[in-house]
PyMOL Python script that loads the backbone (N, CA, C, O; Angstrom):
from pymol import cmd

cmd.read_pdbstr("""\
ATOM      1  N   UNK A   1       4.555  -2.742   3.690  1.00  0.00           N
ATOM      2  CA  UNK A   1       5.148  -3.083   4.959  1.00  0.00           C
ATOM      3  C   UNK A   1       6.254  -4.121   4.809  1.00  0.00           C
ATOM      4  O   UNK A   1       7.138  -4.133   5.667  1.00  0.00           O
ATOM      5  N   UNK A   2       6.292  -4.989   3.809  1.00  0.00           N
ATOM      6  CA  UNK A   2       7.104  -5.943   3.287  1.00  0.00           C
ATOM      7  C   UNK A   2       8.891  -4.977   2.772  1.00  0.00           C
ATOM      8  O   UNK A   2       9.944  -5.423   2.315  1.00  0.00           O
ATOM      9  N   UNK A   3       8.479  -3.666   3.124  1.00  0.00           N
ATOM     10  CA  UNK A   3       9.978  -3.279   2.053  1.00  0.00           C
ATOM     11  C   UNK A   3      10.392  -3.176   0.599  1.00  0.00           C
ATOM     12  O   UNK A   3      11.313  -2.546   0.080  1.00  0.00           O
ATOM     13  N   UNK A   4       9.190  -4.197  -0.070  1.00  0.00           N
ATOM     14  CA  UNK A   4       9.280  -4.023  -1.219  1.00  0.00           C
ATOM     15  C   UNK A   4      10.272  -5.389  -1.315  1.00  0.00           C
ATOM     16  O   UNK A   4      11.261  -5.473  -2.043  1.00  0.00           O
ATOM     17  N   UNK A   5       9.749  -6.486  -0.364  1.00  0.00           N
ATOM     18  CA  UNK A   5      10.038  -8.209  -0.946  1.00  0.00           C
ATOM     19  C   UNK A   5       8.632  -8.712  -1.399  1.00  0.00           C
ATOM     20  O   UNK A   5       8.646  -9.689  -2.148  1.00  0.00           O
ATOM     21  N   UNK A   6       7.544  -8.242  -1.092  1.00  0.00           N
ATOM     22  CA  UNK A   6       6.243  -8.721  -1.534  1.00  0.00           C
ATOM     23  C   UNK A   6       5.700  -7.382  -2.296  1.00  0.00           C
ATOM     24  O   UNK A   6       5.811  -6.180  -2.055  1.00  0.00           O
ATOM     25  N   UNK A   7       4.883  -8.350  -3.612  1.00  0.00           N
ATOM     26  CA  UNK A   7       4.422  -7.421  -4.473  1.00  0.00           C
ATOM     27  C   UNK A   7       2.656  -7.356  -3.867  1.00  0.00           C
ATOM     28  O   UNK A   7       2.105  -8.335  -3.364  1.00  0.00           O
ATOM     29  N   UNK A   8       2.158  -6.348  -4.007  1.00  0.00           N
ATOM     30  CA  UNK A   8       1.006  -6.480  -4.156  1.00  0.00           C
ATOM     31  C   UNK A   8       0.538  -6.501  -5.260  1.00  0.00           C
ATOM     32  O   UNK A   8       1.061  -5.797  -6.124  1.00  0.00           O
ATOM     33  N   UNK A   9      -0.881  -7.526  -5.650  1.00  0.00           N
ATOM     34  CA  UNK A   9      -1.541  -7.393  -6.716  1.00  0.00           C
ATOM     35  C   UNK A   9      -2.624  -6.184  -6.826  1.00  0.00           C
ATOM     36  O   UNK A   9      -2.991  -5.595  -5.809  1.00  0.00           O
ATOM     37  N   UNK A  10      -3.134  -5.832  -8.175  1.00  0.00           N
ATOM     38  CA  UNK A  10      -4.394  -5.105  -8.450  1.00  0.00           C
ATOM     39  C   UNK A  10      -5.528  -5.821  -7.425  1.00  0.00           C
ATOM     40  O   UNK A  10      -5.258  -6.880  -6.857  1.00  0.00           O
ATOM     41  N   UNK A  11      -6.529  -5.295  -7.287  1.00  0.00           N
ATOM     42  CA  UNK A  11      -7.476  -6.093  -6.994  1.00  0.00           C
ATOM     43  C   UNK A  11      -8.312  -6.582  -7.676  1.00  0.00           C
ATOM     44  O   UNK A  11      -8.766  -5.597  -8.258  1.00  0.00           O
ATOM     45  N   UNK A  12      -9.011  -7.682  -8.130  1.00  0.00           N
ATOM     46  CA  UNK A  12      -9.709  -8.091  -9.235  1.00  0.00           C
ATOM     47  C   UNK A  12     -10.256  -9.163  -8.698  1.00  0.00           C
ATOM     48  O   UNK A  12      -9.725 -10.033  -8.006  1.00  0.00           O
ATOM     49  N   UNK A  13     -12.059  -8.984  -9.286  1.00  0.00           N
ATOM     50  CA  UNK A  13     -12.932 -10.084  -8.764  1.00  0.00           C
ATOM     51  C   UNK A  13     -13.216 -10.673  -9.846  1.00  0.00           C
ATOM     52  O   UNK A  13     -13.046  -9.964 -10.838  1.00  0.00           O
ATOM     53  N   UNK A  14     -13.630 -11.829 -10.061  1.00  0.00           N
ATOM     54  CA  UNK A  14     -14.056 -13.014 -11.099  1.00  0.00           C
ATOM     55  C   UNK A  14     -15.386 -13.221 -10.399  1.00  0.00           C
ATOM     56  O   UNK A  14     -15.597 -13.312  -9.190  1.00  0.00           O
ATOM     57  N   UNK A  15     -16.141 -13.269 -11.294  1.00  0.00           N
ATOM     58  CA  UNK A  15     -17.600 -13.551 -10.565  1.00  0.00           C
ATOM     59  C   UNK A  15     -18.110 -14.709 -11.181  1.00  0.00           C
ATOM     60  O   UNK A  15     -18.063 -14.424 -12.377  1.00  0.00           O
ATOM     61  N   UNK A  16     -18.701 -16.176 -11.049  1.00  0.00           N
ATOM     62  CA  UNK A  16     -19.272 -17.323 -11.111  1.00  0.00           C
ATOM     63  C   UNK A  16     -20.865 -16.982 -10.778  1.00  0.00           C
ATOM     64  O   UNK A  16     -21.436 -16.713  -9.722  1.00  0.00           O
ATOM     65  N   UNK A  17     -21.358 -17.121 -12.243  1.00  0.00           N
ATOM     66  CA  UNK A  17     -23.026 -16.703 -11.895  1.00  0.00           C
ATOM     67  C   UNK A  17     -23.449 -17.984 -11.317  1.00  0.00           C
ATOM     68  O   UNK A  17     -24.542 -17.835 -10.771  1.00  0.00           O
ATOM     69  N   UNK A  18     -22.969 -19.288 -11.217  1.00  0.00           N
ATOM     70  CA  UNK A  18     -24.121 -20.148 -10.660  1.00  0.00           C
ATOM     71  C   UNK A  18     -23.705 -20.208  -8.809  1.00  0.00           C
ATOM     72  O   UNK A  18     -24.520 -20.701  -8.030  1.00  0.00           O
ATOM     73  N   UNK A  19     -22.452 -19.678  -8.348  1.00  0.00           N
ATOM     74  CA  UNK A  19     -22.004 -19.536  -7.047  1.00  0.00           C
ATOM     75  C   UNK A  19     -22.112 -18.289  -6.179  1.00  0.00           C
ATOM     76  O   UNK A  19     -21.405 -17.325  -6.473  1.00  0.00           O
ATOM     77  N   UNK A  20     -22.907 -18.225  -5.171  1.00  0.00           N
ATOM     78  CA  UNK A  20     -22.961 -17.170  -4.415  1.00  0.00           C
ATOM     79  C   UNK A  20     -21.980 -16.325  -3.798  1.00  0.00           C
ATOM     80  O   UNK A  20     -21.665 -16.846  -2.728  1.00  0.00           O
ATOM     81  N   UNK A  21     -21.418 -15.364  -3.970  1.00  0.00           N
ATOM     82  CA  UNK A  21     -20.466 -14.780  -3.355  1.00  0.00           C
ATOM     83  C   UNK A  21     -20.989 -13.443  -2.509  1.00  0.00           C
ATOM     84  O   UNK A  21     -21.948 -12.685  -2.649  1.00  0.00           O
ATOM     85  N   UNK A  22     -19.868 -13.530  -1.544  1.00  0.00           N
ATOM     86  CA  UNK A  22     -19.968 -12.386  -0.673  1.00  0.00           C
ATOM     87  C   UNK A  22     -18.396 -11.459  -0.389  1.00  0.00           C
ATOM     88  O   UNK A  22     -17.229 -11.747  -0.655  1.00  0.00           O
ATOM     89  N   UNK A  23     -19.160 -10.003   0.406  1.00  0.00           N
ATOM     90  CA  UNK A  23     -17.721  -9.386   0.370  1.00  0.00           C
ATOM     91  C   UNK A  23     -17.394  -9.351   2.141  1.00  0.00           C
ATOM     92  O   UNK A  23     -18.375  -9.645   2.823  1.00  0.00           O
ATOM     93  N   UNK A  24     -16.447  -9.106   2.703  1.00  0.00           N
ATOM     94  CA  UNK A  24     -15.839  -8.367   3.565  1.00  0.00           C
ATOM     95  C   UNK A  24     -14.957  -7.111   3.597  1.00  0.00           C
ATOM     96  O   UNK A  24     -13.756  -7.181   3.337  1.00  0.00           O
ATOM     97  N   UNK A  25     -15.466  -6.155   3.865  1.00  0.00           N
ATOM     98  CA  UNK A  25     -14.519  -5.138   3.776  1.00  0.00           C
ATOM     99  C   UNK A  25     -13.791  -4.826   5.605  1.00  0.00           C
ATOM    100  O   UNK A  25     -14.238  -4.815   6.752  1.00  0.00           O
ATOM    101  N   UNK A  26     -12.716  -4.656   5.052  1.00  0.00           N
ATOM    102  CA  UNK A  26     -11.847  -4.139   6.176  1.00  0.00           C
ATOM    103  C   UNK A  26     -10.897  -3.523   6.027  1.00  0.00           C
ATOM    104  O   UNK A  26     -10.021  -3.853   5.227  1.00  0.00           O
ATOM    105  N   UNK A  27     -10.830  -2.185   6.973  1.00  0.00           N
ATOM    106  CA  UNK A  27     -10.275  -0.883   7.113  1.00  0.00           C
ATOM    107  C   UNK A  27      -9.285  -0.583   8.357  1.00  0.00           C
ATOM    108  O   UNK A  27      -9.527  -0.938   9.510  1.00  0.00           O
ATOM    109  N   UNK A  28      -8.381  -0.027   8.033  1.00  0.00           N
ATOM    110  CA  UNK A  28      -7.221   0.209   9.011  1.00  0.00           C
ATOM    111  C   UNK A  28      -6.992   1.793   9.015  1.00  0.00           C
ATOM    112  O   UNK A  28      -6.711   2.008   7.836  1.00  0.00           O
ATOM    113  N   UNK A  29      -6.969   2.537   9.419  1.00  0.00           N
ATOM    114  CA  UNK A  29      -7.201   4.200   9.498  1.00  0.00           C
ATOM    115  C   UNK A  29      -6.464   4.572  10.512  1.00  0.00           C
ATOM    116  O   UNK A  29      -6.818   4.478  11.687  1.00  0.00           O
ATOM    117  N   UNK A  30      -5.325   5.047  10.094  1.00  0.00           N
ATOM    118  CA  UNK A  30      -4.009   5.332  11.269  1.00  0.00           C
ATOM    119  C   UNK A  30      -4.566   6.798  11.932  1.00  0.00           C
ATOM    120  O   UNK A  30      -5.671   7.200  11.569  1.00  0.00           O
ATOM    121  N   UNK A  31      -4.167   7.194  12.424  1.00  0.00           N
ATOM    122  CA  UNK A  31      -4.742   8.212  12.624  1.00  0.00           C
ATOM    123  C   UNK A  31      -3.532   9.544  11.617  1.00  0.00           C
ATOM    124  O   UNK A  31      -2.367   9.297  11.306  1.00  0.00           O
ATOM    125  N   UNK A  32      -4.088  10.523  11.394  1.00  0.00           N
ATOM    126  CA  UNK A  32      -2.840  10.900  10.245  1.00  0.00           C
ATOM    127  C   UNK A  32      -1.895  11.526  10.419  1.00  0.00           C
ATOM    128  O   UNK A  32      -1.282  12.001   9.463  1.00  0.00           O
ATOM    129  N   UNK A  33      -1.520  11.699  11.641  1.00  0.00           N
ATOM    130  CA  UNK A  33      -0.190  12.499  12.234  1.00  0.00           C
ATOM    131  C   UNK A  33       1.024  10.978  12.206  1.00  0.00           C
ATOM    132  O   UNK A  33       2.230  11.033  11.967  1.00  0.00           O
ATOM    133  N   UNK A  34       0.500  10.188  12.413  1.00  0.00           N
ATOM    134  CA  UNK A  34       1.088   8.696  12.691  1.00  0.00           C
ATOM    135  C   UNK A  34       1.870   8.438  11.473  1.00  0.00           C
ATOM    136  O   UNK A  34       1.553   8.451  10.284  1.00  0.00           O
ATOM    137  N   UNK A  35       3.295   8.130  12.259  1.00  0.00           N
ATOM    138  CA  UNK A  35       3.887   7.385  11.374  1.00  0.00           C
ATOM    139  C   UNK A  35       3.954   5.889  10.881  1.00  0.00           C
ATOM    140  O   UNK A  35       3.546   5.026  11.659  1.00  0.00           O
ATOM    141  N   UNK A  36       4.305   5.619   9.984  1.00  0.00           N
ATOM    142  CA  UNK A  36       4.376   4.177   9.172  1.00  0.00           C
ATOM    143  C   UNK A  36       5.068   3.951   8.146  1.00  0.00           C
ATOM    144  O   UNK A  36       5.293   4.634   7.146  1.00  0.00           O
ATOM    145  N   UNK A  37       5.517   2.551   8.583  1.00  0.00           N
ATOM    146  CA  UNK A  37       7.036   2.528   8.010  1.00  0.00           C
ATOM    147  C   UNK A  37       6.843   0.870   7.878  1.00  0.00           C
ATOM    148  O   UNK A  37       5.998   0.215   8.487  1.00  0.00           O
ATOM    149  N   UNK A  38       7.891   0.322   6.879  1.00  0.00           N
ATOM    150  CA  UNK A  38       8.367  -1.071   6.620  1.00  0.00           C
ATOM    151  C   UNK A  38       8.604  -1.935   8.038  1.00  0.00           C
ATOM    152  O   UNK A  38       8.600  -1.390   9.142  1.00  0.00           O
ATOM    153  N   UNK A  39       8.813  -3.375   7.827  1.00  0.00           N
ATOM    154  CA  UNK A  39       8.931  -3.603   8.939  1.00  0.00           C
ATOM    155  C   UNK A  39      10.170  -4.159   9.031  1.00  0.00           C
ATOM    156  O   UNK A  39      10.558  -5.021   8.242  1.00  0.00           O
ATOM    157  N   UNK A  40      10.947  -3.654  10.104  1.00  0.00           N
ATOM    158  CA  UNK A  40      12.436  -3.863  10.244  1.00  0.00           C
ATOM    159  C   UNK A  40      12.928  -5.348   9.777  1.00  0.00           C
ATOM    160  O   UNK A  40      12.309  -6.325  10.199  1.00  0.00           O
ATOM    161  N   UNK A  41      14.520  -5.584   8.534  1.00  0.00           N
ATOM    162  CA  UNK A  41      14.676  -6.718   8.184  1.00  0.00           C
ATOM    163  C   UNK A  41      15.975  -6.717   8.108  1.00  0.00           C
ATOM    164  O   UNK A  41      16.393  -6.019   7.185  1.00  0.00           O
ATOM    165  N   UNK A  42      16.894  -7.321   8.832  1.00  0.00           N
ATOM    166  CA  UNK A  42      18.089  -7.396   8.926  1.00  0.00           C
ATOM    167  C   UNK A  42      18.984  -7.755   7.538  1.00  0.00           C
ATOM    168  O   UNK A  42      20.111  -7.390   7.204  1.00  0.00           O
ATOM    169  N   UNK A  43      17.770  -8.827   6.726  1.00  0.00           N
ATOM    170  CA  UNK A  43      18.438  -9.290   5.657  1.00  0.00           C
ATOM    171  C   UNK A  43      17.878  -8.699   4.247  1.00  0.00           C
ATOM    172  O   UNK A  43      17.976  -9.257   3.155  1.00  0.00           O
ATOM    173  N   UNK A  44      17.237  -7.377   4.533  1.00  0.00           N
ATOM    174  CA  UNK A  44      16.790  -6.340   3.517  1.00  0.00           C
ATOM    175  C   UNK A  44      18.148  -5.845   2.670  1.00  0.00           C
ATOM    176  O   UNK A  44      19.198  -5.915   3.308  1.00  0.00           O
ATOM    177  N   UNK A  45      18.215  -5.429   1.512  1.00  0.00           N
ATOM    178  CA  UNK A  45      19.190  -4.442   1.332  1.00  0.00           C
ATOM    179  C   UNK A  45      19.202  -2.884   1.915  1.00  0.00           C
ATOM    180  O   UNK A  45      18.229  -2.322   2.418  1.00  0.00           O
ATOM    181  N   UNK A  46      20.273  -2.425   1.766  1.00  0.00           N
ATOM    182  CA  UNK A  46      20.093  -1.366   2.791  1.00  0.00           C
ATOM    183  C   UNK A  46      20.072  -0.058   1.928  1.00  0.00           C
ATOM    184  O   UNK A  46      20.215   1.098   2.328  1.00  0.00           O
ATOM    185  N   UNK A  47      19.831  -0.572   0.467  1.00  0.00           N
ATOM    186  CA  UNK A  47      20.434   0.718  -0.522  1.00  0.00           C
ATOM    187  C   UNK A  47      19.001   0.667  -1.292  1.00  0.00           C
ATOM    188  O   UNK A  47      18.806   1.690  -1.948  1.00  0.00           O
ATOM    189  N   UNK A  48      17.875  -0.368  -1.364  1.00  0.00           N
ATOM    190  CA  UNK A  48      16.429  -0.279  -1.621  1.00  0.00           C
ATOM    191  C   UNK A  48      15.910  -0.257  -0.536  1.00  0.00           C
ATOM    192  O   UNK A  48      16.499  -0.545   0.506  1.00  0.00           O
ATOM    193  N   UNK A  49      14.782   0.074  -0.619  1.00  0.00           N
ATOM    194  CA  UNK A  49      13.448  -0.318   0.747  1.00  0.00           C
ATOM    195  C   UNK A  49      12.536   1.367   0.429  1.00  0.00           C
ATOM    196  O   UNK A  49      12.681   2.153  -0.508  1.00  0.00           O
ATOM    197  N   UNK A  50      11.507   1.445   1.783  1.00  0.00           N
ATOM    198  CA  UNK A  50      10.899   2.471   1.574  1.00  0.00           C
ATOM    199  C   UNK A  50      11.269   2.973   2.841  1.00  0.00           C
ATOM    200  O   UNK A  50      11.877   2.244   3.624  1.00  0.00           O
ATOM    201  N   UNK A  51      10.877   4.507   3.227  1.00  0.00           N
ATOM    202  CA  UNK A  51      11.530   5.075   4.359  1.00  0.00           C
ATOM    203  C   UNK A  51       9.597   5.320   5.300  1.00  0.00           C
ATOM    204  O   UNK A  51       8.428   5.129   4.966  1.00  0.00           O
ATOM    205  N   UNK A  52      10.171   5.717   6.269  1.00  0.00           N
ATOM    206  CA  UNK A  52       8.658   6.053   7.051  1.00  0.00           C
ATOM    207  C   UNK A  52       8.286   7.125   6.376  1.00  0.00           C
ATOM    208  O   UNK A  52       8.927   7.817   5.585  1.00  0.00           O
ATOM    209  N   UNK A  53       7.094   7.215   6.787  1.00  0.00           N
ATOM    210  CA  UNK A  53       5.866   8.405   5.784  1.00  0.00           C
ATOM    211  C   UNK A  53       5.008   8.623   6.914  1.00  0.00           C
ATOM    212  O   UNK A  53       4.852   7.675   7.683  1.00  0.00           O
ATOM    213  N   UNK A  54       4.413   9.732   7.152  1.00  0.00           N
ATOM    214  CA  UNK A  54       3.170  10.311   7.526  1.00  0.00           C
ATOM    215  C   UNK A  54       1.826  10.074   6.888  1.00  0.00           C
ATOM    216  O   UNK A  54       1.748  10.382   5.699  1.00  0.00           O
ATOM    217  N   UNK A  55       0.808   9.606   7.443  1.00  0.00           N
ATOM    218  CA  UNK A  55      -0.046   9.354   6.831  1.00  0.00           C
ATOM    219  C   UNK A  55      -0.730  10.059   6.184  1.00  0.00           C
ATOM    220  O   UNK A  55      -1.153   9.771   5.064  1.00  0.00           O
ATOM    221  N   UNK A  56      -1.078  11.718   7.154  1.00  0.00           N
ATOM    222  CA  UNK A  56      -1.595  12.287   5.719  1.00  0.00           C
ATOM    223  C   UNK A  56      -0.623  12.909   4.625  1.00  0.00           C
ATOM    224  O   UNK A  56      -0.968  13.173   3.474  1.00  0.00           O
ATOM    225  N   UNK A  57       0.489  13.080   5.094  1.00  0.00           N
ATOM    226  CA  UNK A  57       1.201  13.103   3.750  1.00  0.00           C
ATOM    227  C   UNK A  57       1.147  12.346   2.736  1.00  0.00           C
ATOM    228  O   UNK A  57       1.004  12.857   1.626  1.00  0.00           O
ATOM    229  N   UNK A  58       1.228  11.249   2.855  1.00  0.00           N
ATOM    230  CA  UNK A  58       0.810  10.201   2.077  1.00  0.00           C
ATOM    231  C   UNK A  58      -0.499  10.050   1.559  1.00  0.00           C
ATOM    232  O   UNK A  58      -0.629   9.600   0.420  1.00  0.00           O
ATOM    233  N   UNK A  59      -1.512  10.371   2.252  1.00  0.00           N
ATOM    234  CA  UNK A  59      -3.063  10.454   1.780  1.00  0.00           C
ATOM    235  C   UNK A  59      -2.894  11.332   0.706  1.00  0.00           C
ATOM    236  O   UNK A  59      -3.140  10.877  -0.411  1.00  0.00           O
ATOM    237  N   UNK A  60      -2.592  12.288   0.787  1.00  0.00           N
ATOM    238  CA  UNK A  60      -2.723  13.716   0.530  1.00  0.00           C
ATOM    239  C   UNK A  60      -1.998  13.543  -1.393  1.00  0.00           C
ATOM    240  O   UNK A  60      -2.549  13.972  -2.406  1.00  0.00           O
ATOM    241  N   UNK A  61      -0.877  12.910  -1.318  1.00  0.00           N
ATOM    242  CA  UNK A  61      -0.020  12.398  -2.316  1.00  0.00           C
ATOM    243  C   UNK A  61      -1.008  11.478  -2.643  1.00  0.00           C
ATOM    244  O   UNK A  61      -1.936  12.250  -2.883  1.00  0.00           O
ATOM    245  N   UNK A  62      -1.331  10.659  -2.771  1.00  0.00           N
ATOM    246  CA  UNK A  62      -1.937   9.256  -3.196  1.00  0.00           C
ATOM    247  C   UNK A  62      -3.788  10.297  -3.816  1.00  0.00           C
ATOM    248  O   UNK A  62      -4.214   9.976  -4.926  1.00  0.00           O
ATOM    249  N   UNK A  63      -4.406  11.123  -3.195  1.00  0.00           N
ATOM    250  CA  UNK A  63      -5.819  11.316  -3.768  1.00  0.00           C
ATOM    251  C   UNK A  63      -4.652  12.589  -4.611  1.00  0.00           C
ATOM    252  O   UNK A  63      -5.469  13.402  -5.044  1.00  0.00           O
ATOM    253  N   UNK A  64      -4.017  12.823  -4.795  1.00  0.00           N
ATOM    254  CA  UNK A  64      -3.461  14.108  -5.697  1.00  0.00           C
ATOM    255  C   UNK A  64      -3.542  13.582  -7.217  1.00  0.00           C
ATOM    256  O   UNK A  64      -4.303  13.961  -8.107  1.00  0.00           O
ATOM    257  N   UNK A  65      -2.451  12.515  -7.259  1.00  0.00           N
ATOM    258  CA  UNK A  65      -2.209  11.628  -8.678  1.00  0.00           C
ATOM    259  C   UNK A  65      -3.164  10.513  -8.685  1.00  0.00           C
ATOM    260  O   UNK A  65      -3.389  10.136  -9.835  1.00  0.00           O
ATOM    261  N   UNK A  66      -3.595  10.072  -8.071  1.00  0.00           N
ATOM    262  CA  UNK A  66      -4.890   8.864  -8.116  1.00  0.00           C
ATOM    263  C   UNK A  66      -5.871   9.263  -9.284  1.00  0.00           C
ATOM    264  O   UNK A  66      -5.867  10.493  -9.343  1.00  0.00           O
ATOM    265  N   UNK A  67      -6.815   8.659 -10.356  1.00  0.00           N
ATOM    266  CA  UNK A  67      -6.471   7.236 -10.210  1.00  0.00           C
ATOM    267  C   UNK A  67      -5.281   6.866 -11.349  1.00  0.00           C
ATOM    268  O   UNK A  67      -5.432   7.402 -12.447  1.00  0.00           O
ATOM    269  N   UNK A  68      -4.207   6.062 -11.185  1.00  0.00           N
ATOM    270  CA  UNK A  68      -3.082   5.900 -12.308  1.00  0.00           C
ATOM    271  C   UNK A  68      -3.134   4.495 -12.985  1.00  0.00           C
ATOM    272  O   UNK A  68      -3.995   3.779 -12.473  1.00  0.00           O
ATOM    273  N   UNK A  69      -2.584   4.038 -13.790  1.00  0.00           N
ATOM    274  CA  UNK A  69      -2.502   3.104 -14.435  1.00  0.00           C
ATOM    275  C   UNK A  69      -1.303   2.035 -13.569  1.00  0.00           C
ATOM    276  O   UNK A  69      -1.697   0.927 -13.205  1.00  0.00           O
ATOM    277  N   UNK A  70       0.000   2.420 -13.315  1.00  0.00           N
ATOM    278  CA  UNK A  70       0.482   1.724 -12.495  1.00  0.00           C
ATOM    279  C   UNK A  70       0.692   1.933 -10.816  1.00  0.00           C
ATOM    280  O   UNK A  70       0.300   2.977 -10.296  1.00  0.00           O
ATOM    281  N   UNK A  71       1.143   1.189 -10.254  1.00  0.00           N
ATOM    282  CA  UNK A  71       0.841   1.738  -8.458  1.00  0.00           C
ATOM    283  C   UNK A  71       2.357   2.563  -8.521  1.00  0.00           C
ATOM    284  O   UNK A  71       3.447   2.053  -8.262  1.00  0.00           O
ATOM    285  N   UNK A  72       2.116   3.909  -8.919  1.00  0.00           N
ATOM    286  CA  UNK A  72       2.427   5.025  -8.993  1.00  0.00           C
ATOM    287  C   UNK A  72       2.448   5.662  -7.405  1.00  0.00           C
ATOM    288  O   UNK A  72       3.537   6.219  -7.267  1.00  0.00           O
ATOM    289  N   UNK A  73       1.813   5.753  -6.435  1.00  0.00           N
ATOM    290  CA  UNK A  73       1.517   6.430  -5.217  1.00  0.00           C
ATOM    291  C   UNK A  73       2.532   5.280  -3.931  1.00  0.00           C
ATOM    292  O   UNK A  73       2.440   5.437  -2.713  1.00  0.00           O
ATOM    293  N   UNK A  74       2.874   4.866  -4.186  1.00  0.00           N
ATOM    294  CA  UNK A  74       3.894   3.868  -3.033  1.00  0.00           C
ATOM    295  C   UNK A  74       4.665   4.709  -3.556  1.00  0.00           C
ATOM    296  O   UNK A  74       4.844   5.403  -2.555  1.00  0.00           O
ATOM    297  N   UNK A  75       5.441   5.336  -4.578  1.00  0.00           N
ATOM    298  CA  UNK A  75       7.235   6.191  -4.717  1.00  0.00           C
ATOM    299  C   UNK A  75       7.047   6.892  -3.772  1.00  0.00           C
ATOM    300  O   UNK A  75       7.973   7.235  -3.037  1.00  0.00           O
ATOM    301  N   UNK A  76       5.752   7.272  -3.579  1.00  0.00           N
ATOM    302  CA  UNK A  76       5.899   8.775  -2.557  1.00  0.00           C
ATOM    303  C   UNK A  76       7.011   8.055  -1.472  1.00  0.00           C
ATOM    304  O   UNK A  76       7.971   8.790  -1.242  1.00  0.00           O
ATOM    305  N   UNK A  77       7.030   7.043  -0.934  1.00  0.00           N
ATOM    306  CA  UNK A  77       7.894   6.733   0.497  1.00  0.00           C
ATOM    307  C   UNK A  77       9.043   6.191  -0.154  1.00  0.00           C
ATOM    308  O   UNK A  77       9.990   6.490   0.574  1.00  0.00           O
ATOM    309  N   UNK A  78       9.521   5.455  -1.289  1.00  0.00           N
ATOM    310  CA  UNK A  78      10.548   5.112  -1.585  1.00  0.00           C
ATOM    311  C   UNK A  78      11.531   5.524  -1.309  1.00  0.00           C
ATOM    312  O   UNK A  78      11.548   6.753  -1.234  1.00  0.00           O
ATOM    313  N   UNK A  79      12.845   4.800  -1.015  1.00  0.00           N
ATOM    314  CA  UNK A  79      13.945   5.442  -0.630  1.00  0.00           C
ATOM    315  C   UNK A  79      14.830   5.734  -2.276  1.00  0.00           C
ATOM    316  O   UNK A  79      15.912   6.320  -2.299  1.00  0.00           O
TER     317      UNK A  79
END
""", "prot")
cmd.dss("prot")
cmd.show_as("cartoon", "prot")
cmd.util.cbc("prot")
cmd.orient("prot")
């Protein structure tokens, strides 16, 4: 949603056996006709960024090549 100014990391847990930890999971589920797209930035370049995508297009792309070594499944929207 950043455009590709923020990276996302892998996800990765470190676990401390003498400290209790807990999880939260939370889910966002567009519905899949729905579009989704970057969020508008005046001071973006206009020759990188990603374009809007359909969600299950995008689902559909992402469980096709999944699981990959690098985050391979974001090109699908790249401009």
């Amino acid at each position: 949603m950043s455009n590709g100014r923020l990276k996302s990391p892998w996800h990765r847990v470190v676990t401390h056996m003498d400290v209790e930890r807990f999880s939260v999971a939370l889910f966002y589920n567009p519905p899949s006709q729905a579009k989704i797209g970057p969020v508008k930035d005046a001071a973006a370049s206009s020759d990188e960024g990603y374009k809007k995508v359909v969600v299950g297009d995008y689902l559909q792309h992402f469980y096709k090549i999944s699981p990959t070594l690098e985050k391979q499944a974001i090109l699908f929207a790249k401009v």
